[in-house]
MARTIFI-228188 format. One line per field, with one value per residue: x, y, z of N, C-alpha, C, CB in turn; residue in three letters. Coordinates in steps of 0.2 Angstrom, whole numbers. Atoms other than C-alpha are relative to their C-alpha. Glycine has a CB too. Layout:
BEGIN
n.xx	c(X, ...)
n.yy	c(Y, ...)
n.zz	c(Z, ...)
ca.xx	c(X, ...)
ca.yy	c(Y, ...)
ca.zz	c(Z, ...)
c.xx	c(X, ...)
c.yy	c(Y, ...)
c.zz	c(Z, ...)
cb.xx	c(X, ...)
cb.yy	c(Y, ...)
cb.zz	c(Z, ...)
r	c(ALA, ...)
This chain:
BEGIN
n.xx	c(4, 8, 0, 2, 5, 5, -2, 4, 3, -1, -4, -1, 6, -3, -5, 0, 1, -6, -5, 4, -2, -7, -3, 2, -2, -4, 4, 4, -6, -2, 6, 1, -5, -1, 6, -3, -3, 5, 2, -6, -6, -2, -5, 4, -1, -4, 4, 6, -3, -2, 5, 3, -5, 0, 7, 0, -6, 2, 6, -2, -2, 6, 7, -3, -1, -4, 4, -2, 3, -5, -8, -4, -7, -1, -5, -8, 3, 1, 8, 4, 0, 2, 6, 2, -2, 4, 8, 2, 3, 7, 3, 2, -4, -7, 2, 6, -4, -3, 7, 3, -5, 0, 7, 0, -6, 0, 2, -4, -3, 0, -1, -8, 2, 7, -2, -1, 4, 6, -3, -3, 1, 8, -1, 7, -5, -1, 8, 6, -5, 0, 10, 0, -2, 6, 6, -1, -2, 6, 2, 0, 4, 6, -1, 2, 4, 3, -5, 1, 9, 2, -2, 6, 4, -6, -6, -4, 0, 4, 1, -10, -3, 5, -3, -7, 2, 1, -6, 0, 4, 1, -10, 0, 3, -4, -5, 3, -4, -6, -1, 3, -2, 7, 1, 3, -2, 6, -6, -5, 4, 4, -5, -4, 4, 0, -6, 3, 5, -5, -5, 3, 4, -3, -5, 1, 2, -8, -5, 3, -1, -5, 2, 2, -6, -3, 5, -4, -6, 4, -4, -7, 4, 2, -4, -2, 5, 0, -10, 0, 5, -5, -4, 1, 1, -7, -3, 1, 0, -5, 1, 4, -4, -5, 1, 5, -1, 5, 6, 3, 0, -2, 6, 3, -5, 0, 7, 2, -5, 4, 7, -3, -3, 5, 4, -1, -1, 7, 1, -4, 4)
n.yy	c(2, 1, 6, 4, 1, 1, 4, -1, -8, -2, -3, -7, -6, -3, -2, -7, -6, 0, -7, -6, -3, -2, -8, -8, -4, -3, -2, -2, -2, -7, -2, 0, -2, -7, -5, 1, -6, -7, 0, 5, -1, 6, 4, 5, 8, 7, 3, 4, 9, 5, 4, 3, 9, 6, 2, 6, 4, 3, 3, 6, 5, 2, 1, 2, 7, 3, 2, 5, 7, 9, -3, 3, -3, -6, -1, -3, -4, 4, 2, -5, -5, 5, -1, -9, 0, 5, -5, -8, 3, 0, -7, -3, -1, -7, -7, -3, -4, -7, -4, -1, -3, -6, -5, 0, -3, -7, -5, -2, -5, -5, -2, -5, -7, 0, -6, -6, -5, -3, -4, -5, -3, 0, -3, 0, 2, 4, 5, 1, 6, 4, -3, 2, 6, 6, 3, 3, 6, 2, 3, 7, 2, 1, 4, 5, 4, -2, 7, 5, -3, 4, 6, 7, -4, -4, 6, 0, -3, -6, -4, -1, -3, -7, -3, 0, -8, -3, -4, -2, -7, -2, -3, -2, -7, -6, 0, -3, -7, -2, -4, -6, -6, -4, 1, -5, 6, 5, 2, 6, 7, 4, 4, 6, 2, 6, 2, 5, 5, 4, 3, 5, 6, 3, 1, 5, 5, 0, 7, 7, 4, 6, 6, 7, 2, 7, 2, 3, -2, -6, -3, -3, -5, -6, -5, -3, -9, -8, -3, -5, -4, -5, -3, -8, -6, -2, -3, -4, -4, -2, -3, -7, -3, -1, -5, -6, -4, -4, 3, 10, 3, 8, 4, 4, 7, 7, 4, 2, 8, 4, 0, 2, 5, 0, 0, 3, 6, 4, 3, 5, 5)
n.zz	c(-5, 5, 3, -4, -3, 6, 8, 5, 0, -7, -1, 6, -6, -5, 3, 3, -6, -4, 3, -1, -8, 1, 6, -2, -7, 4, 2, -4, -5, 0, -2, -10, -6, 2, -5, -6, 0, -3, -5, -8, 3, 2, -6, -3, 6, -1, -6, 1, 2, -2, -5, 2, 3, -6, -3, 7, -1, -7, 3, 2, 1, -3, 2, 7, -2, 6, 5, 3, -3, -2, -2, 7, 2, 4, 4, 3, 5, 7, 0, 3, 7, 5, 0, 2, 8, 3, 2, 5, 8, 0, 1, -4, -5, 2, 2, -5, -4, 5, 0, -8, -2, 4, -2, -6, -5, 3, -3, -5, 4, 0, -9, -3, 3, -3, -4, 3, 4, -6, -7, 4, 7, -1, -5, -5, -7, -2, -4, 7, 4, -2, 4, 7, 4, -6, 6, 3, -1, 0, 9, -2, -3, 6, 4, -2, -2, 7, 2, -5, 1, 8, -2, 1, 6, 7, 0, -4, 4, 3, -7, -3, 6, -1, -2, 2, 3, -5, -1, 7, -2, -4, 1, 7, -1, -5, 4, 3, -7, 0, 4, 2, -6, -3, -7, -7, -5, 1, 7, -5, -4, 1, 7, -3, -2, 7, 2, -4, 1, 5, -4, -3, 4, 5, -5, -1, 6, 3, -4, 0, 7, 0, -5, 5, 3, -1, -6, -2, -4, -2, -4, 4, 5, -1, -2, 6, 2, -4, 2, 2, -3, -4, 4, 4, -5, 0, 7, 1, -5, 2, 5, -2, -4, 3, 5, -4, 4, 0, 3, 1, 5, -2, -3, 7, 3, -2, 1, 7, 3, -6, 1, 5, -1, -3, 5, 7, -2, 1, 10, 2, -3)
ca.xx	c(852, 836, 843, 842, 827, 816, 817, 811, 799, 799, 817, 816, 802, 813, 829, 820, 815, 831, 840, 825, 830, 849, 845, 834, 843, 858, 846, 837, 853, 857, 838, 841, 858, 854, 840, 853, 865, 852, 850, 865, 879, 887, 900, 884, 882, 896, 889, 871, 880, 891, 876, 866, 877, 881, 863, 863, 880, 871, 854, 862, 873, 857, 844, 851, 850, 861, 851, 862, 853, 869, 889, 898, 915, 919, 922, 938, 940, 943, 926, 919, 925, 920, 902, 901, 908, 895, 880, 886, 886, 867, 860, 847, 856, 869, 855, 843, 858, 866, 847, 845, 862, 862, 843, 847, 861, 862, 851, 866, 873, 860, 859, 877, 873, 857, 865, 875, 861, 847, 859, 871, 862, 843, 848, 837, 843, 851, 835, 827, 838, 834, 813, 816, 828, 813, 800, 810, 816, 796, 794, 802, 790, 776, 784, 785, 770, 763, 778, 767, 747, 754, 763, 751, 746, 761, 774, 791, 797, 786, 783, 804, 801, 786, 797, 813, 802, 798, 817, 819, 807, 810, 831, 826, 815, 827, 841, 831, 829, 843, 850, 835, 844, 826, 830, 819, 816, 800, 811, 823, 810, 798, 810, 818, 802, 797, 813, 810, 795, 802, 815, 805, 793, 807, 820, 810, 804, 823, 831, 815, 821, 839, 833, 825, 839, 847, 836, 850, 863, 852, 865, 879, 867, 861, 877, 884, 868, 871, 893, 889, 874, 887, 901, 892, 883, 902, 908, 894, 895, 913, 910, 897, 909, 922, 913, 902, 902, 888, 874, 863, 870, 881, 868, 857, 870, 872, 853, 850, 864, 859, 842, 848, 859, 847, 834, 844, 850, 830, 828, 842, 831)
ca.yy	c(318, 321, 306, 296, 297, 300, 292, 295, 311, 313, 317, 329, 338, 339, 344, 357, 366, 364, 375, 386, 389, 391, 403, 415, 416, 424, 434, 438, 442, 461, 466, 461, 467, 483, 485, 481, 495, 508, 502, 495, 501, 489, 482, 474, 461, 451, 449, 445, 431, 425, 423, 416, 401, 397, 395, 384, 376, 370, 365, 355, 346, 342, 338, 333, 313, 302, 300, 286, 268, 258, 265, 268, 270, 289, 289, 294, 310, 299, 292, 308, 318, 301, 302, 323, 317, 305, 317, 331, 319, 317, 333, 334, 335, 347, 361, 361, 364, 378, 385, 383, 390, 406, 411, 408, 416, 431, 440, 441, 455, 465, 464, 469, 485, 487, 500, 510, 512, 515, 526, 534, 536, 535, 546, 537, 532, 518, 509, 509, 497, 486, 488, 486, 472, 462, 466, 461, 445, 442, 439, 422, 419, 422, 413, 398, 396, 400, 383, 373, 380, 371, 356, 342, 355, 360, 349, 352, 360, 372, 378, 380, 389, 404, 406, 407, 423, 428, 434, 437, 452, 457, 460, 466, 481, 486, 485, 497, 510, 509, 514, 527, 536, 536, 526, 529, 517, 509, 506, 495, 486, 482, 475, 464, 460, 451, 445, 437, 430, 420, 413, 407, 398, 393, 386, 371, 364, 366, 356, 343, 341, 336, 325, 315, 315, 306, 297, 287, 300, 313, 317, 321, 330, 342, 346, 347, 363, 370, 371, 378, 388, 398, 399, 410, 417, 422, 426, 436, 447, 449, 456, 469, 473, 476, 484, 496, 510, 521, 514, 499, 495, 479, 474, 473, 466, 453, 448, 450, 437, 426, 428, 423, 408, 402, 402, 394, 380, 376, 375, 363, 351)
ca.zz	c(98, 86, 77, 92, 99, 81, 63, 46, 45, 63, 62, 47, 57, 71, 63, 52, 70, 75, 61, 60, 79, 72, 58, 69, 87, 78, 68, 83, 94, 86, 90, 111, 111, 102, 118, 131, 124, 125, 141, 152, 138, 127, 143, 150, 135, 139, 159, 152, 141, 154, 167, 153, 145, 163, 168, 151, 157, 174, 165, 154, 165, 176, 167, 149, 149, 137, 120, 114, 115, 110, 113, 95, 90, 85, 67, 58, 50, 33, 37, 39, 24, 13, 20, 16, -2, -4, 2, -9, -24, -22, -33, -24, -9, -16, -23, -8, 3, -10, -9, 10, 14, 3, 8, 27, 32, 20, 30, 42, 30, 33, 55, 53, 42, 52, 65, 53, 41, 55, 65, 52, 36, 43, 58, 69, 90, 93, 104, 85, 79, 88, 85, 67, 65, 79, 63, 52, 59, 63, 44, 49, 60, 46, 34, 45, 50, 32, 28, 42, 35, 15, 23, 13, 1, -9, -15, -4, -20, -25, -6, -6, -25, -19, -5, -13, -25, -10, -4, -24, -23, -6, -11, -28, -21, -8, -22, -31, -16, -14, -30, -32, -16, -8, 8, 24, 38, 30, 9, 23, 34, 22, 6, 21, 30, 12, 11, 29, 26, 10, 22, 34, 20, 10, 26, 32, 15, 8, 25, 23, 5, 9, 22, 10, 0, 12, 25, 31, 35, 41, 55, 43, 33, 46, 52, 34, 32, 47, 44, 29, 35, 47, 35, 22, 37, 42, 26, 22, 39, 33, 18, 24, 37, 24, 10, 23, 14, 22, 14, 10, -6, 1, 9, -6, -16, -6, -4, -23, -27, -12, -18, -34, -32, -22, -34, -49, -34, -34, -55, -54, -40)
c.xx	c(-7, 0, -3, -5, -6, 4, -3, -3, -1, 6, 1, -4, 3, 5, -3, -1, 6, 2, -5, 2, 7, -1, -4, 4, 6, -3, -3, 5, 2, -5, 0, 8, -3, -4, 4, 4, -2, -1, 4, 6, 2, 6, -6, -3, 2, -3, -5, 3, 3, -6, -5, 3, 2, -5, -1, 5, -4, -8, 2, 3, -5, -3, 3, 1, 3, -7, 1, -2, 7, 9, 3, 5, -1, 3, 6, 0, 2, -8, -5, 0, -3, -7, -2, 2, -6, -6, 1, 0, -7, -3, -3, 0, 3, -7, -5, 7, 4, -5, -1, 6, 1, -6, 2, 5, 1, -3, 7, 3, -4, -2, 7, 1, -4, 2, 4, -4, -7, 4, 3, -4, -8, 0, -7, 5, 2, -5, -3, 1, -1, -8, 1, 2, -7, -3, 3, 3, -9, -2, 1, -6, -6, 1, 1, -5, -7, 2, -6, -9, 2, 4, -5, -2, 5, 3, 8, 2, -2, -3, 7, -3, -5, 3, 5, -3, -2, 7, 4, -2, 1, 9, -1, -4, 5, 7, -2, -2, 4, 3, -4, 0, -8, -3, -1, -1, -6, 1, 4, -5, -3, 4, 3, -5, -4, 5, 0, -3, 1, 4, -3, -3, 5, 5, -3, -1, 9, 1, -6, 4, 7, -1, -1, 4, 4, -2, 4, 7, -1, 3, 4, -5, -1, 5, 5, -3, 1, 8, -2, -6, 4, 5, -1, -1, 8, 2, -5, 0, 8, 3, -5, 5, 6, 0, -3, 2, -7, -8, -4, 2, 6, -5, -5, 2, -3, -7, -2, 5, 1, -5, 1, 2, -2, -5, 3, 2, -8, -2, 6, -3, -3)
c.yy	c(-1, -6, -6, -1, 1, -5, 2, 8, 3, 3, 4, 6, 2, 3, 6, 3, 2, 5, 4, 4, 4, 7, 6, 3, 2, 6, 5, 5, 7, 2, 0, 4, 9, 5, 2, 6, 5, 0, 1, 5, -6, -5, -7, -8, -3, -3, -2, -6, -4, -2, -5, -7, -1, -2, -8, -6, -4, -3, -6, -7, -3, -5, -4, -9, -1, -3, -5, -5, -4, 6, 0, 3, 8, -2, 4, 6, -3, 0, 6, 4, -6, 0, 7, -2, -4, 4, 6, -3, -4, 8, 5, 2, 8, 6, 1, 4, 6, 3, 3, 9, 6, 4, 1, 5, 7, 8, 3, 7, 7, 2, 1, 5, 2, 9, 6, 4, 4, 9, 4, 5, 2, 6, -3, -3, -8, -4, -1, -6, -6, -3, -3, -7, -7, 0, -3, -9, -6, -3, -7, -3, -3, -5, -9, -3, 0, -7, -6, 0, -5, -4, -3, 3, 2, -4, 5, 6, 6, 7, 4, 7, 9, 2, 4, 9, 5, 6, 4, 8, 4, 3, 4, 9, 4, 2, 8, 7, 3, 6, 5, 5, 1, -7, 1, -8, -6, 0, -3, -3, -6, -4, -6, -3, -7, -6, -6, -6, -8, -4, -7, -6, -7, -7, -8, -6, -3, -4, -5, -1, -4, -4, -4, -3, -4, -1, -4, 3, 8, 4, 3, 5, 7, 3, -1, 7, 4, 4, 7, 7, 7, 3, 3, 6, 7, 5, 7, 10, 4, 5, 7, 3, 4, 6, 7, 5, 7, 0, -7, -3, -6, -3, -3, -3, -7, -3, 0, -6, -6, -3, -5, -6, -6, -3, -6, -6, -4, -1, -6, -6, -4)
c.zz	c(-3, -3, 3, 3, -6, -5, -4, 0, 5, 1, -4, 3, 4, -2, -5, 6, 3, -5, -2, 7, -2, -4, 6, 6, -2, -3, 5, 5, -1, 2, 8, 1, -1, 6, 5, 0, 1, 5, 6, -3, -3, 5, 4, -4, 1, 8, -1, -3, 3, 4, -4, -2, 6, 3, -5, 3, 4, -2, -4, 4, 5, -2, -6, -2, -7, -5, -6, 2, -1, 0, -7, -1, -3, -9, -1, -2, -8, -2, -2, -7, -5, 1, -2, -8, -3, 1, -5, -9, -2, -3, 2, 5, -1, -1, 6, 5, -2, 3, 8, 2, -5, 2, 7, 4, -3, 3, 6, -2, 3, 8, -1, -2, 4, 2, -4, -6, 2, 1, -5, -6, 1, 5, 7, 6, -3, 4, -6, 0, 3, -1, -8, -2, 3, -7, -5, 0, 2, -6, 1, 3, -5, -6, 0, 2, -6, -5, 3, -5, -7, 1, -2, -5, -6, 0, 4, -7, -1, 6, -2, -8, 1, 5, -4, -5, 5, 3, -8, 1, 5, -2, -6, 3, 3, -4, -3, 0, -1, -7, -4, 5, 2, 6, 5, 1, -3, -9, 5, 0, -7, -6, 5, 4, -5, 1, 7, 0, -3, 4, 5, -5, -3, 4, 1, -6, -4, 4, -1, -6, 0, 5, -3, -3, 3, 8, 4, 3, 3, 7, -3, -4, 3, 2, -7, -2, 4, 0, -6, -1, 3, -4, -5, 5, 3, -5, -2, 5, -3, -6, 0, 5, -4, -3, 2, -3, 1, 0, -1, -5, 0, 2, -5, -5, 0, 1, -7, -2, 2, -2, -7, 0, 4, -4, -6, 5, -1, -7, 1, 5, -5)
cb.xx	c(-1, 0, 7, 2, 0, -2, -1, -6, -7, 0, 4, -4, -6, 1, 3, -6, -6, 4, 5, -8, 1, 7, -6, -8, 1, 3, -4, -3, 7, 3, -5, 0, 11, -4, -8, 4, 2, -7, -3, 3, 6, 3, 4, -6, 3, 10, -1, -5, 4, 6, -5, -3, 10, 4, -7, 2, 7, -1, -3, 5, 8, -3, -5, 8, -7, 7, -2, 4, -7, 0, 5, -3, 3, 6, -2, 2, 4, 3, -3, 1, 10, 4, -1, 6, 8, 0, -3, 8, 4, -4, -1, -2, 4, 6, -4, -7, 4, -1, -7, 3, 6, 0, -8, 0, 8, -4, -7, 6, -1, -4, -2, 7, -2, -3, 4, 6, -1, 0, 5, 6, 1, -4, 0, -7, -5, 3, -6, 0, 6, 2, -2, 4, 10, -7, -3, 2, 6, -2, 8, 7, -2, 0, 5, 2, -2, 3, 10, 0, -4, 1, 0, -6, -3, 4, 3, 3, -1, -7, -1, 10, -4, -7, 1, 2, -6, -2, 5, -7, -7, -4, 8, -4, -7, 2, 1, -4, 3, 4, 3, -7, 5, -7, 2, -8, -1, -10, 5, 4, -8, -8, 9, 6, -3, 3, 7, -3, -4, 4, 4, -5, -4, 4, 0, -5, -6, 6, 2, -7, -1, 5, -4, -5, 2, 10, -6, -1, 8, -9, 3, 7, -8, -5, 3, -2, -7, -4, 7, 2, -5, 3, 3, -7, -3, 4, -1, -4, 0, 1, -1, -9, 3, 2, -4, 0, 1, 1, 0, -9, 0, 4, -4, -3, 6, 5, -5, 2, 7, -3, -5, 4, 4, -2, 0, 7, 2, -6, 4, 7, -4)
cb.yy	c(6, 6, -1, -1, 5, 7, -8, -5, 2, -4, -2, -1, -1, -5, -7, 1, -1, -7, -3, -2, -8, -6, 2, 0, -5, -4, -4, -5, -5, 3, -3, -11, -3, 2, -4, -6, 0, 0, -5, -12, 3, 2, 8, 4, -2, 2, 3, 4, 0, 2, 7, 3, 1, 2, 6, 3, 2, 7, 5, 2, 0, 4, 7, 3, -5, -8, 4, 0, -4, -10, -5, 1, -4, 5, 1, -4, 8, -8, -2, 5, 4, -7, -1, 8, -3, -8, 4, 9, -6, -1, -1, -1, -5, -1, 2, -8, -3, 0, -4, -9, -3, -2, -3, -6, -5, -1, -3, -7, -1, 2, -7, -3, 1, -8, -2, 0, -3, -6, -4, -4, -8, -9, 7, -6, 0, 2, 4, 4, 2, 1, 12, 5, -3, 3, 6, 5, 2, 4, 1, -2, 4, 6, 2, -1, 2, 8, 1, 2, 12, 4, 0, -1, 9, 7, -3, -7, -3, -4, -5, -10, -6, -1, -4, -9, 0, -6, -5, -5, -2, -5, -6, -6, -1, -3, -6, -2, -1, -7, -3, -2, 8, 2, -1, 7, 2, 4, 8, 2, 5, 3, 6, 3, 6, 4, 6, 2, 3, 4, 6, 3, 3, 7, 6, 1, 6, 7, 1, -1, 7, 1, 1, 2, 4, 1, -4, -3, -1, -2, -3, -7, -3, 1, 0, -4, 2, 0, -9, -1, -4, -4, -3, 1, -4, -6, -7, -4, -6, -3, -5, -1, -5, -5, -3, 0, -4, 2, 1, -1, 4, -1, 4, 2, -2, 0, 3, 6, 2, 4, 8, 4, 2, 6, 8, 4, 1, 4, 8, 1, 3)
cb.zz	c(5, -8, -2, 4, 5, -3, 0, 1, -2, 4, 1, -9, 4, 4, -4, -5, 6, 1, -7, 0, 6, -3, -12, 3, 6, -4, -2, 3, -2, -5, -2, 5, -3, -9, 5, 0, -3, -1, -1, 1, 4, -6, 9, 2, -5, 1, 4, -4, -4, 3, 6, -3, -7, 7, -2, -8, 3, 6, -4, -3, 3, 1, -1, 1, 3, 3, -3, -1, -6, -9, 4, -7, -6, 5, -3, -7, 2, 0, 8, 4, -3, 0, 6, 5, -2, 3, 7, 0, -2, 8, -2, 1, 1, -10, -8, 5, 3, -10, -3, 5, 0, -8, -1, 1, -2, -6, 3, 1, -10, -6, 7, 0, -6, 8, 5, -1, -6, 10, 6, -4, -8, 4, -2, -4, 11, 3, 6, -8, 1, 5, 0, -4, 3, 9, -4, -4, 6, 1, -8, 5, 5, -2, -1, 3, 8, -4, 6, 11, -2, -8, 6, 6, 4, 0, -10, 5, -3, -5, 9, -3, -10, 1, 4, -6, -5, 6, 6, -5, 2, 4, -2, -7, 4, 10, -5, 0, 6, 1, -4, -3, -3, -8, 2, 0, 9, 4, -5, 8, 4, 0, -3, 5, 1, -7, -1, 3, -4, -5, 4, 4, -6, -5, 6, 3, -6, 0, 11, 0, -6, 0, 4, -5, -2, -2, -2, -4, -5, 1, 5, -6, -3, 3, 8, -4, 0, 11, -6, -5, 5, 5, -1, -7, 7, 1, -7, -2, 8, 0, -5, 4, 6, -3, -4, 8, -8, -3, -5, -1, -6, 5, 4, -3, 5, 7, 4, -5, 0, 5, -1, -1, 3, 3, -2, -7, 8, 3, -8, 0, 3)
r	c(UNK, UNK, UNK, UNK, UNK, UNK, UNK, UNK, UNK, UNK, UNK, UNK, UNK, UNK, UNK, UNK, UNK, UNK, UNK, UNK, UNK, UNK, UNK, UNK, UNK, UNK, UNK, UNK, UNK, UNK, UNK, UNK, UNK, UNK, UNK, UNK, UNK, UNK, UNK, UNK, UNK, UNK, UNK, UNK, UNK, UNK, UNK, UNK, UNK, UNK, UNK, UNK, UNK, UNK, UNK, UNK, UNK, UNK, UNK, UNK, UNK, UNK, UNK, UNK, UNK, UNK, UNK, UNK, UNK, UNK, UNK, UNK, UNK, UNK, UNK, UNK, UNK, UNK, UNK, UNK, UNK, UNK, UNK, UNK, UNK, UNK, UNK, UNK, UNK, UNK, UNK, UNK, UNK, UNK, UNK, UNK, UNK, UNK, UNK, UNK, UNK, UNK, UNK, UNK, UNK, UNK, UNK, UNK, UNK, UNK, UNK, UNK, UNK, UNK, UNK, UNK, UNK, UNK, UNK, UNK, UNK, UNK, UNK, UNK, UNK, UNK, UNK, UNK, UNK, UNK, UNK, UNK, UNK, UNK, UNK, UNK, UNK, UNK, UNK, UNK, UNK, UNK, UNK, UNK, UNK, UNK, UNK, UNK, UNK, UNK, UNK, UNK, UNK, UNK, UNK, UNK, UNK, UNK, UNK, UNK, UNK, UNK, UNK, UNK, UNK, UNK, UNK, UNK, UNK, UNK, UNK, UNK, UNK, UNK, UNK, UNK, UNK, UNK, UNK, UNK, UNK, UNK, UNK, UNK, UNK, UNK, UNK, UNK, UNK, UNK, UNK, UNK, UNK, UNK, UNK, UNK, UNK, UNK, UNK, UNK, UNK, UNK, UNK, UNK, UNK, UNK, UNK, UNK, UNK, UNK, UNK, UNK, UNK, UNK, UNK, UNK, UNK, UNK, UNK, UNK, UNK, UNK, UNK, UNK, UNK, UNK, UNK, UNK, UNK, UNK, UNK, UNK, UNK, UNK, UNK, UNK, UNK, UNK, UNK, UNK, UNK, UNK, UNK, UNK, UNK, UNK, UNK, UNK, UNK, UNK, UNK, UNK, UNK, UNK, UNK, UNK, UNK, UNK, UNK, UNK, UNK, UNK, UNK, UNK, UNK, UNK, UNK, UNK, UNK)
């Protein structure tokens, strides 16, 4: 839809607010449920979600107009996977979306530890938990609009590269904590609050950068980042769920090596 109605840098600007939108409202999602459960119990979730996605169902079918100018065949799935093979054989392409997808989603590890290292290991209520992940999902905020202030000023690169040390630093301290057994709620926050920040800065500049890379298939491209945007997000949810073990040190793991992987995708830009 972004495609059809913009073009060029207007659709990279549109399309980066769009998967800034996707990394946070997920992000954001264990901080509203965690009030709701303090509030209603966890049974009332599913009825806030139903009445909400049917408000959306009913807005959509309303209002929503067709944003296609001319009628086109559905491609193949041949078609498709031979277009996704051709964008990941652009380099550039390939390490911005490595870099993207490894800073963006990682944080998912540590909103699905959040509650048992608040609540189990921190002893703090339930209603916290929810407070905390908001600050630290705020970072984003900061980060983007710190992304928007060196828009013109910094090359798309080097914004992506001060972000990118940003969630660096910000996993490396709380790793650190961690293994110097001297976690309290403000050794969490603020290692991840960093770590935010970096995300936000680093997130826009990364999707502008494969955009550029391919200016012509900038629909397969963004939902090429946001597939695998979801599927480490996934993966990585899974592997905190798995390894959970009490503490934070999956968590920081998994954002050091994130952070990490991440990092060496942008040296190979």
């Amino acid at each position: 839809m972004v495609r059809d109605g913009s073009s060029g840098e207007d659709a990279a600007r549109h399309l980066a607010a769009v998967m800034i939108a996707m990394t946070m409202t997920p992000a954001i999602a264990p901080a509203i449920g965690g009030v709701i459960t303090g509030w209603f119990g966890w049974r009332a979730i599913f009825g806030i979600l139903a009445v909400f996605v049917g408000g959306l169902l009913v807005l959509i079918a309303f209002t929503l107009p067709e944003t296609a100018r001319t009628r086109l065949a559905l491609p193949g799935l041949r078609s498709i996977v031979i277009n996704y093979g051709r964008l990941l054989a652009v380099p550039s392409f390939r390490y911005y979306l490595l870099a993207g997808t490894f800073w963006t989603t990682s944080i998912y590890g540590f909103l699905t530890a959040a509650p048992f290292i608040f609540v189990d290991v921190l002893h703090r209520s339930i209603g916290e938990v929810g407070l905390y992940c908001a600050v630290v999902i705020g970072g984003i905020t900061i980060g983007a609009t710190l992304a928007r202030m060196l828009a013109g000023k910094m090359s798309l690169r080097r914004a992506a590269m001060t972000g990118s040390a940003c969630c660096l630093l910000g996993a490396s301290v709380l790793l650190v904590f961690e293994l110097a057994h001297r976690l309290s709620v403000a050794t969490v926050v603020t290692p991840m609050v960093l770590y935010s920040v970096g995300m936000g800065l680093m997130s826009p500049n990364a999707i502008t950068g494969l955009m550029n890379a391919a200016p012509r298939a900038i629909g397969s491209a963004s939902s090429l980042y946001g597939f695998a945007q979801m599927s480490f997000g996934a993966l990585v949810t899974l592997i905190v769920a798995v390894w959970h073990d009490g503490c934070a040190l999956p968590v920081a793991v998994i954002v050091v090596i994130a952070a990490s992987a991440g990092q060496l995708g942008l040296h190979r830009v």
